[in-house]
N, C-alpha and C positions, 0 to 999 in steps of 0.2 A: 504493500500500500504506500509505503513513507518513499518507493523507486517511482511509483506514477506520479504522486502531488511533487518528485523533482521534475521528473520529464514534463509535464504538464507546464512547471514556473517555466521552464526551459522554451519552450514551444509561446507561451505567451512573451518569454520580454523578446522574443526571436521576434514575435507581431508587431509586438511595441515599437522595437526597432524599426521593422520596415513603414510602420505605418508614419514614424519621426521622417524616416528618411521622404516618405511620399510627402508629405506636410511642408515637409523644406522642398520639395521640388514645385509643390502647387504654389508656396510662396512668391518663386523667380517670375511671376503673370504680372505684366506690369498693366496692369486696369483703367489706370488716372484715379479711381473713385476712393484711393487712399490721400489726396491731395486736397487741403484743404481749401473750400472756396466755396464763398457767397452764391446765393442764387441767383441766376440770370446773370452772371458775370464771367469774367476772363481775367487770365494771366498771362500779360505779354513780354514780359521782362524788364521791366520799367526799376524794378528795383536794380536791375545792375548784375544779377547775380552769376549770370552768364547760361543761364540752363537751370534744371531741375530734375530731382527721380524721384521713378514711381518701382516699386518693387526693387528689383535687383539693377536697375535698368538710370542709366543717366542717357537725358536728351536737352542737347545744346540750344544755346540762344544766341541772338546777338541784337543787344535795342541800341541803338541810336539816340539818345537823349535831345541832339539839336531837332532833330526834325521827327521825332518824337516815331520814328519808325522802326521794324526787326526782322530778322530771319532767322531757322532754324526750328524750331517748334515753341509753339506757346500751348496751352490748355483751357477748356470751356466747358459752359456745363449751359450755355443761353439755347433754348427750344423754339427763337422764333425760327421760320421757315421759310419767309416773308420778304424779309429785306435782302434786297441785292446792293451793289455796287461793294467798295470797301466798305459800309457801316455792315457789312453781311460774311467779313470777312470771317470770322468767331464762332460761326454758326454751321453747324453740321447741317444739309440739306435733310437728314433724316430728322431732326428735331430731339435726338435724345441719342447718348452713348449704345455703343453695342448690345443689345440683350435688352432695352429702354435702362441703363444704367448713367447717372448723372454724368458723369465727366468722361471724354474726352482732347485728345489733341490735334491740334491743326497743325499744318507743318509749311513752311514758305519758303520759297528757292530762290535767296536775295545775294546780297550782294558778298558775304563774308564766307561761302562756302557751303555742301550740303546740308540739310537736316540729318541729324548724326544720332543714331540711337548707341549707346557706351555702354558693352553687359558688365555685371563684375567678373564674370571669367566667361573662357572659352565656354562655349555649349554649342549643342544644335537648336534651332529656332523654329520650332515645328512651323508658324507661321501667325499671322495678324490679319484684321478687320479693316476696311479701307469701304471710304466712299469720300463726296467732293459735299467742298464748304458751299455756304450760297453766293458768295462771289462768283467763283467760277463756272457753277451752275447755270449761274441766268445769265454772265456772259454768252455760254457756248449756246444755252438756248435762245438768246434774243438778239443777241451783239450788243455792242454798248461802244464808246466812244474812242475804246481802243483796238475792240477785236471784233469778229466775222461772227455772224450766226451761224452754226454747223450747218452744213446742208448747204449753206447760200439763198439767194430768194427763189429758185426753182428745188431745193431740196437734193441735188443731186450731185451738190461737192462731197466728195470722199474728204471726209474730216474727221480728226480723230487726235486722243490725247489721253497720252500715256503716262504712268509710272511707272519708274524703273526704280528696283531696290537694289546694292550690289551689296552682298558678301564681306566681310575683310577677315582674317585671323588674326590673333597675336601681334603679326610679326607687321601687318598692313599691308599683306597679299592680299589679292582679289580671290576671290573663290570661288563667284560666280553672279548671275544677277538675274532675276526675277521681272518681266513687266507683266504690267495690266492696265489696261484699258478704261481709262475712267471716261472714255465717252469713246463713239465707233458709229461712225455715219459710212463707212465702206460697202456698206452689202448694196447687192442689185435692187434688191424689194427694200423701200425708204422706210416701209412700215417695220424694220425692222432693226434702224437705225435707234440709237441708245445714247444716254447722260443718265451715267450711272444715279441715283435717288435713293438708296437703299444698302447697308451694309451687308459689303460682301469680304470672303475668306478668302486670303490669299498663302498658298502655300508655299512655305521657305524651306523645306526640308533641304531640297534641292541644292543650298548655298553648304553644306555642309558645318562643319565646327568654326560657330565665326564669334570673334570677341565686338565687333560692331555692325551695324547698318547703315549704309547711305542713301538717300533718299532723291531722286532727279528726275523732270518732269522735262515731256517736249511735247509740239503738239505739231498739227498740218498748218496752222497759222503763226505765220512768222514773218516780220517786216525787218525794214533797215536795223530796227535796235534791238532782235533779238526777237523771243517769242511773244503774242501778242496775246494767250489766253493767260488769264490770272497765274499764275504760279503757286496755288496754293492746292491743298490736297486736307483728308483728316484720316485719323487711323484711331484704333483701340482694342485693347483686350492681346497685348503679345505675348505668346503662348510660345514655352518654350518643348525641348523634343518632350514627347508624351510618356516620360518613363512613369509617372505616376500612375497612369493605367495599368504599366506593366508591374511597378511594387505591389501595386492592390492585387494583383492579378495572383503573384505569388502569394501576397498573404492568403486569396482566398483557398490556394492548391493546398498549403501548409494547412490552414484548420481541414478543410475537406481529407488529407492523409489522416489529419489525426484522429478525424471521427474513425474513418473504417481502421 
């Protein structure tokens, strides 16, 4: 009897363990909704700080104090859907984070270099949530006084505008890189023409064991100074590789042995 209640402690702090280890893996999920912030508001980097982290996860800033402007990613949690131009920049076209979770971040391709996501270590990045702010949104849908309406005024320009995520390691080798299509006006049938309005999953397996992410936008509308659709994008919920499935996975095999 006193050999089974060891085996049994045995078998339990073995669960314990895995289930610590699952716990610290569902940890590394860098959400936003651990970040604090007011309602119907944003964080652009005005304080100076250079960036912020969410989970295990730093993602850069860079504000501009004279002209009160930033690149890199800022964070939001404002549900209007409504506003375009920049006053709409802040605002996820879905109206609410991933999953309807408050927070969110925006990310903008300015002047100081890409939006950079910083892990605290190497890992795989199973993959992130992605859809477009209302800036860019109602540009690509209506044009506005710097860029084209997708489609054109017959609907039949192939227009399209993409994110590209690359990879890096350690060392700040490439690994690999990732696009998607945050709008795609190329098909024959226009009815089938898209600006993306909806969070979607994008899968990073792909980039391998990377210590960062870089974030770059292009689009079919491009003039003398460079691209002419908004440059801005929003992401949430990054999900690192899925070993927590697989810890649980084994805890459930270990109790399931122990029964029979």
């Amino acid at each position: 009897m006193a050999s089974r209640r060891v085996l049994r402690f045995r078998w339990f702090l073995c669960l314990v363990g895995i289930l610590a280890m699952a716990s610290a893996v569902q940890g590394a999920i860098a959400s936003f909704d651990d970040l604090s912030l007011p309602g119907e508001s944003y964080w652009s980097g005005s304080d100076g700080s250079g960036g912020f982290v969410s989970g295990a996860a730093h993602f850069n800033n860079n504000y501009d104090a004279t002209y009160g402007s930033w690149d890199g990613f800022s964070y939001s949690n404002i549900t209007d859907t409504l506003t375009d131009g920049m006053a709409g920049q802040f605002s996820a076209i879905t109206g609410s984070g991933q999953g309807g979770s408050a927070n969110y971040a925006v990310g903008y391709v300015g002047w100081a270099g890409p939006p950079t996501v910083t892990f605290n270590s190497v890992g795989v990045v199973d993959g992130l949530y992605v859809t477009n702010n209302n800036h860019a949104y109602y540009s690509m849908l209506n044009g506005d006084a710097f860029a084209k309406k997708f489609g054109g005024s017959s609907g039949n320009d192939e227009d399209w505008f993409i994110l590209t995520i690359t990879g890096k390691d350690g060392s700040g080798v490439v690994t690999g890189s990732v696009a998607f299509y945050l709008a795609d006006y190329r098909f024959a049938d226009n009815g089938l023409d898209y600006i993306v309005d909806t969070w979607n999953y994008v899968d990073l397996s792909s980039l391998g064991a990377v210590k960062r992410l870089e974030f770059g936008l292009s689009s079919s509308d491009v003039g003398s100074w460079g691209m002419n659709t908004p440059a801005s994008f929003v992401i949430d919920s990054v999900i690192p590789e899925p070993a927590t499935i697989a810890l649980l996975g084994i805890g459930s095999l270990i109790m399931s042995r122990r029964r029979r």
